[in-house]
C-alpha positions in Angstrom: -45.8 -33.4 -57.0 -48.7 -34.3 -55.0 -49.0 -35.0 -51.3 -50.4 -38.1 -49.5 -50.3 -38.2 -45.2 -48.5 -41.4 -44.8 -51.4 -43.4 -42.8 -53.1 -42.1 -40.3 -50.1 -40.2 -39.0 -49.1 -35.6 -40.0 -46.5 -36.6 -41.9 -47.1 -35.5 -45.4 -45.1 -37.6 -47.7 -44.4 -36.8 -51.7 -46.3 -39.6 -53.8 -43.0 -40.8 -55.3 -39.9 -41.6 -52.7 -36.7 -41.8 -53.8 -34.6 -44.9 -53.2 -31.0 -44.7 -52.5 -29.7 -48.4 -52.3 -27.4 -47.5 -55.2 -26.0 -44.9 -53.0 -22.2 -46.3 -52.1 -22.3 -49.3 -54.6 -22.8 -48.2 -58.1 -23.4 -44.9 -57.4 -20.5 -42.1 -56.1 -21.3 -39.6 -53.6 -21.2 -36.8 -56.6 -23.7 -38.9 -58.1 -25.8 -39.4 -54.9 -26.2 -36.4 -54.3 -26.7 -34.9 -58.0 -29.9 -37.6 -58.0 -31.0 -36.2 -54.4 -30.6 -32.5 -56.0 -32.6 -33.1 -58.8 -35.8 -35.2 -57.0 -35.8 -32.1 -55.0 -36.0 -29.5 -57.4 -38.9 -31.6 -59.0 -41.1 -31.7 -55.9 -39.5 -34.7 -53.9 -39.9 -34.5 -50.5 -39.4 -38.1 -49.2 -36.4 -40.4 -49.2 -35.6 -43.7 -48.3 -32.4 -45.4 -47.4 -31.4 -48.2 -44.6 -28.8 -49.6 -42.3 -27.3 -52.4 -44.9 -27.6 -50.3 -47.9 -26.3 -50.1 -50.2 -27.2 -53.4 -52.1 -25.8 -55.9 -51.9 -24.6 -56.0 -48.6 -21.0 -56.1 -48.1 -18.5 -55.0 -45.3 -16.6 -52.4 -47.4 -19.9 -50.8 -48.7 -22.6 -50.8 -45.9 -23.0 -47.5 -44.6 -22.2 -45.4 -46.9 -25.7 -45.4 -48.6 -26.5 -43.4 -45.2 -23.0 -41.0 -45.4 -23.8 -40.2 -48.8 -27.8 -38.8 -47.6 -25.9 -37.4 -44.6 -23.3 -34.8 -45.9 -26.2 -33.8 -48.4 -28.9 -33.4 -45.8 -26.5 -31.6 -43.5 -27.1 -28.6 -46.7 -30.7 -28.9 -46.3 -33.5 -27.1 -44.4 -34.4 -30.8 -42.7 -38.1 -30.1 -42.3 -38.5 -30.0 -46.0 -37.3 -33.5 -46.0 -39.3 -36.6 -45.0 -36.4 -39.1 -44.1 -37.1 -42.9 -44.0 -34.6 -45.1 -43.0 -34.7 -49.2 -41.8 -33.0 -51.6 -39.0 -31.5 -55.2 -40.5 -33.1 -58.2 -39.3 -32.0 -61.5 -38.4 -31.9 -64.6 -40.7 -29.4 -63.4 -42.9 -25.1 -63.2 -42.2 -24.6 -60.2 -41.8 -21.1 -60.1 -39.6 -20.3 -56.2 -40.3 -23.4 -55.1 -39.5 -23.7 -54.6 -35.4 -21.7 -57.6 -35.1 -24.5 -59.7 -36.7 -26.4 -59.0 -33.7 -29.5 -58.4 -35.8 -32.8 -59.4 -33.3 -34.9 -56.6 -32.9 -34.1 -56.4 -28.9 -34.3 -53.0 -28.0 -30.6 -53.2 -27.2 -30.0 -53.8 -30.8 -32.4 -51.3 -32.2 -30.8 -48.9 -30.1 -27.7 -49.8 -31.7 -28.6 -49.6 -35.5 -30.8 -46.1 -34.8 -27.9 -44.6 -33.4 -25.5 -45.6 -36.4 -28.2 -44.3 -38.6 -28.4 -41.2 -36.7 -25.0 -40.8 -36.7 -24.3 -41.2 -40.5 -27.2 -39.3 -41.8 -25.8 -36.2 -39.6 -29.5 -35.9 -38.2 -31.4 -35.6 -34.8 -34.2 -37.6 -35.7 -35.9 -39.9 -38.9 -39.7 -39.1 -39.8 -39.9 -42.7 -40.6 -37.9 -45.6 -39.4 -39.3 -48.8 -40.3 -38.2 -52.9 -39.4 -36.1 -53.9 -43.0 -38.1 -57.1 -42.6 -39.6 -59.7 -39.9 -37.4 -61.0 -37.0 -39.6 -64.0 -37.0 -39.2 -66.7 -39.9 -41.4 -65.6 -42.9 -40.2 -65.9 -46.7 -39.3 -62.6 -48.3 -37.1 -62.2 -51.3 -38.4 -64.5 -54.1 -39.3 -67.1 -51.4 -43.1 -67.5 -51.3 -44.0 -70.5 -49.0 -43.9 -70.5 -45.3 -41.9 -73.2 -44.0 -42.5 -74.1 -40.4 -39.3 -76.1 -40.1 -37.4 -72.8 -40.2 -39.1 -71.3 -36.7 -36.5 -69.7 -35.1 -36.3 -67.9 -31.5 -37.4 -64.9 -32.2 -38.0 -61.3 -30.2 -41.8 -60.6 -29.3 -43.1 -57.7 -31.4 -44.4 -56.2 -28.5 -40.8 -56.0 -26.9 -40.0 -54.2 -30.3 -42.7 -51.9 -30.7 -42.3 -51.3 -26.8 -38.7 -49.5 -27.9 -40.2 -48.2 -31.3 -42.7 -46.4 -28.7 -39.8 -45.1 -26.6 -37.3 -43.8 -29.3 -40.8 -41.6 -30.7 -41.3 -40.5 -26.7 -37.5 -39.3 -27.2 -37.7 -37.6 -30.5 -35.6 -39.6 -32.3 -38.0 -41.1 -34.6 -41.3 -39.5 -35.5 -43.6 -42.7 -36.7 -42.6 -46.4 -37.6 -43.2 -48.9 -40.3 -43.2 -52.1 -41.7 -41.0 -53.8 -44.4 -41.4 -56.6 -46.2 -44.4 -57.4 -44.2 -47.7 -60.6 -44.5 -50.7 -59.6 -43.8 -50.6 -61.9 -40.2 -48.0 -59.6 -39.2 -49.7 -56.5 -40.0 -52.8 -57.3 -38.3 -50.3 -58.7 -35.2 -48.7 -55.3 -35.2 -51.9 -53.4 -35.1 -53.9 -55.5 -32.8 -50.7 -55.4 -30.3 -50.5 -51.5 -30.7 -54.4 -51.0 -30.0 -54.3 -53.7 -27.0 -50.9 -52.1 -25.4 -51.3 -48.4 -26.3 -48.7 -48.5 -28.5 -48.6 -46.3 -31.2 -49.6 -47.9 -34.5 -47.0 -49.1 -37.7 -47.8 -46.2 -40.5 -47.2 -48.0 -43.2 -46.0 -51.1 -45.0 -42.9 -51.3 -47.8 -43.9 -54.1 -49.7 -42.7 -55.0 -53.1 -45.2 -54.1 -55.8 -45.4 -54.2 -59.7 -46.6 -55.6 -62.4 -45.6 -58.9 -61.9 -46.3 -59.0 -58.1 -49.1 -57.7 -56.9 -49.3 -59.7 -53.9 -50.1 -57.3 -51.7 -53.9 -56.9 -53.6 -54.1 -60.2 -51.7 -54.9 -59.4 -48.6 -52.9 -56.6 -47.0 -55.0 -54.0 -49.5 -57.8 -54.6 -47.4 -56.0 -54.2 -44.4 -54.4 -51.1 -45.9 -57.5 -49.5 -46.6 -59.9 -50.3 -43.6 -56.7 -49.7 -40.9 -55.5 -46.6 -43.0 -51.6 -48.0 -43.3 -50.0 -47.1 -46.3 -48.2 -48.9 -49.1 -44.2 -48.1 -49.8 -44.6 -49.8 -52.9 -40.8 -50.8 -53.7 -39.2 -51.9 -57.0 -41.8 -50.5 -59.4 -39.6 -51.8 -62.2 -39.0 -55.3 -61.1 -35.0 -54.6 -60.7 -35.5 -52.9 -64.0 -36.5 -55.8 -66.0 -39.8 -53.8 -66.6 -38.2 -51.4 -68.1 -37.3 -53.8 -71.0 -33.8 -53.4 -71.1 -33.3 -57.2 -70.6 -35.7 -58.2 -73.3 -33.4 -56.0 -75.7 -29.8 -57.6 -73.9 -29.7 -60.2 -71.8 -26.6 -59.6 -70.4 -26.9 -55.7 -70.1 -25.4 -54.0 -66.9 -27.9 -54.1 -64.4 -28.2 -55.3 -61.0 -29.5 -58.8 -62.1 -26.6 -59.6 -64.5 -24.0 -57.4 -61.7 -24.5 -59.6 -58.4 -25.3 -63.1 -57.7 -28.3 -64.0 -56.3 -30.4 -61.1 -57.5 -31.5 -63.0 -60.6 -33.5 -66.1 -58.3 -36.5 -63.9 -57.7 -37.3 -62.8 -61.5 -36.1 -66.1 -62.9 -39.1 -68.3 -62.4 -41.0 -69.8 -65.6 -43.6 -67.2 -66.6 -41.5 -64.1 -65.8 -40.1 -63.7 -69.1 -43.4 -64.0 -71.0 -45.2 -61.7 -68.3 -42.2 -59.3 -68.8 -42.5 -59.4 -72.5 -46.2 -59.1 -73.0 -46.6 -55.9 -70.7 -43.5 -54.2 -72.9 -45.7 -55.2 -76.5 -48.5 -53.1 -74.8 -46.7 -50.4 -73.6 -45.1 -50.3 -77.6 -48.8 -50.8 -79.3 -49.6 -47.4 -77.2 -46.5 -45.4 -77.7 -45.3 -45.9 -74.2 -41.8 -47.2 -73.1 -42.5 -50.2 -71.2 -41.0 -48.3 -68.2 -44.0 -45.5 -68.4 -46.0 -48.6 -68.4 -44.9 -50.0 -65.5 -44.3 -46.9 -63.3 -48.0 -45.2 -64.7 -49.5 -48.5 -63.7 -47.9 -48.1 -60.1 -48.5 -44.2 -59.9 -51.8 -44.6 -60.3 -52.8 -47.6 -58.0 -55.2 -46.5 -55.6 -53.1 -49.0 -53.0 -50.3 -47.7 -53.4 -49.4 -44.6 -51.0 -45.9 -43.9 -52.3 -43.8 -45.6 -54.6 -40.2 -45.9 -54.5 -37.7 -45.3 -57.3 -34.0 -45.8 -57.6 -32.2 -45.2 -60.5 -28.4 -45.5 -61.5 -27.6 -43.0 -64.1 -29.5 -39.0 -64.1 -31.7 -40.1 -67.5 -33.1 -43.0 -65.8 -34.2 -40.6 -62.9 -35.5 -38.1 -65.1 -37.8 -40.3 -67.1 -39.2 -42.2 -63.8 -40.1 -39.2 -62.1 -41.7 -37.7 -66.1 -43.5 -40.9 -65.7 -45.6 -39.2 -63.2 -47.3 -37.3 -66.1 -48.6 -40.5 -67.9 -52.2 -41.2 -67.5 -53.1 -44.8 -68.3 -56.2 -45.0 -70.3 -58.9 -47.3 -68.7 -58.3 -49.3 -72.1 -55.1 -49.7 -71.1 -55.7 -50.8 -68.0 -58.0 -53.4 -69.0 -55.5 -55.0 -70.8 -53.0 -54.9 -68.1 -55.5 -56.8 -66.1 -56.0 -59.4 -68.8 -52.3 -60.4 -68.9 -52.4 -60.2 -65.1 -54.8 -63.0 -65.2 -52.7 -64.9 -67.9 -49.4 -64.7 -66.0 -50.6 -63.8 -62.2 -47.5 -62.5 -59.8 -44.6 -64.8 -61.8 -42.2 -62.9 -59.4 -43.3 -62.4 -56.3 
């Protein structure tokens, strides 16, 4: 499994991450930590997990996403491991999770990296990254700025003041973005060169075939400030793996939970959807090899994060690695890109 630095920072990250949001929900701890067994044993060195997981959010669940990692981290030689984890923002109602006191004040990040600590039975996290903005931005599905939703909101450089003193303690080694414009990104950066602050390492963005927002503007910004891309759902919440196109109403987390269905139900995600799984057919690939080759092999992408619910569907994501898409293959992709541009983003 080949090794990327993550930024411009020593750690040295695997080039596929595994997710663990399933961890606690509809994955058992068994499970959890079969799936963390076996990305080991096939070169993984980097997971990823967060304070709310798993998803979705609830107050009988959350946590134990982190409890599962824990009791199998506490077996391993940690600095073979690069462990990522993230802090909830605001915006969202979130009562069980530090008493929905969710700003990033350094009083609450205190709070949520010491729970995180706590539960993944660890001194410190390589990576510990803001889940998204504390200021009002759309994420999830939602794709216009609204100004009539400003909010009070904590200054980043209060935040990244407390990031800076949790990495002067130890308990974090480097810090990141999530879910992240490219406004914010520059914001970060200019505010850690200004202030002597040390600088965000990289960005966890959603990226696939049908969104490839972040080629709008925060590639650039990627690549000339060296901050590397956590490219999450590669698969589009599986529906680029095709299993939808063959069953509607298979069991997945879009047919499972409510609300998960509103940011890969807009007009031209079907047909998008359904003409990248006909080219992955017409060159014997399954339309998940497709999708995860095309993401594998993104020169924007640093490391892309998989999550997968059963052992097979690990096993063939991380064999995915293996498939080299052809530069015909690649043209095409482009040429329904520009037919159906980001239908999901």
């Amino acid at each position: 499994m080949n090794k990327i630095p993550l930024g411009n920072s020593d750690l040295s990250v695997t080039t596929i991450c595994l997710g663990t949001m399933t961890f606690g929900q509809q994955n058992s701890e068994a499970e959890a930590h079969a799936q963390l067994d076996y990305a080991l044993s096939q070169g993984v060195n980097f997971i990823d997990c967060a304070e709310m997981y798993p998803v979705p959010s609830r107050a009988e669940t959350t946590g134990l996403t982190e409890r599962y990692v824990g009791t199998w981290l506490k077996h391993q030689a940690r600095d073979r491991i690069a462990l990522a984890s993230k802090a909830t923002g605001p915006g969202r109602t979130f009562e069980w999770i530090r008493d929905g006191q969710l700003n990033f004040t350094p009083a609450n990040l205190q709070r949520a990296l010491d729970g995180s600590l706590q539960r993944l039975q660890t001194d410190y996290i390589d990576l510990y990254q803001l889940h998204w903005p504390d200021r009002n931005t759309p994420i999830f599905g939602n794709y216009h700025f609204q100004p009539d939703q400003e909010r009070a909101t904590v200054p980043l450089q209060e935040t990244m003041a407390a990031l800076a003193e949790f990495i002067r303690a130890g308990k974090i080694r480097h810090w990141g973005l999530s879910n992240e414009t490219p406004w914010g990104l520059m914001t970060a950066l200019r505010l850690a060169d200004e202030r002597g602050l040390p600088r965000p390492v990289s960005v966890q963005n959603a990226y696939n075939l049908i969104n490839r927002t972040w080629e709008n503007g925060l590639s650039e910004i990627g690549f000339r400030e060296n901050v590397s891309l956590l490219a999450y759902s590669p698969l589009a919440f599986g529906l680029l793996s095709g299993k939808y196109l063959r069953d509607p109403k298979t069991s997945g987390r879009v047919t499972l939970f409510d609300g998960f269905a509103a940011r890969y139900s807009k007009p031209n995600t079907a047909a998008a959807v359904a003409a990248y799984a006909e080219l992955a057919h017409r060159h014997g690939l399954t339309p998940a090899q497709l999708a995860l080759g095309f993401a594998y092999q993104r020169w924007c992408v640093g490391s892309t994060i998989i999550g997968a619910t059963t052992m097979a569907q690990l096993q063939e994501n991380l064999s995915a690695v293996q498939v080299k898409l052809s530069a015909e293959v690649l043209a095409e992709i482009e040429r329904i890109h520009l037919r159906f541009p980001n239908p999901a983003p």
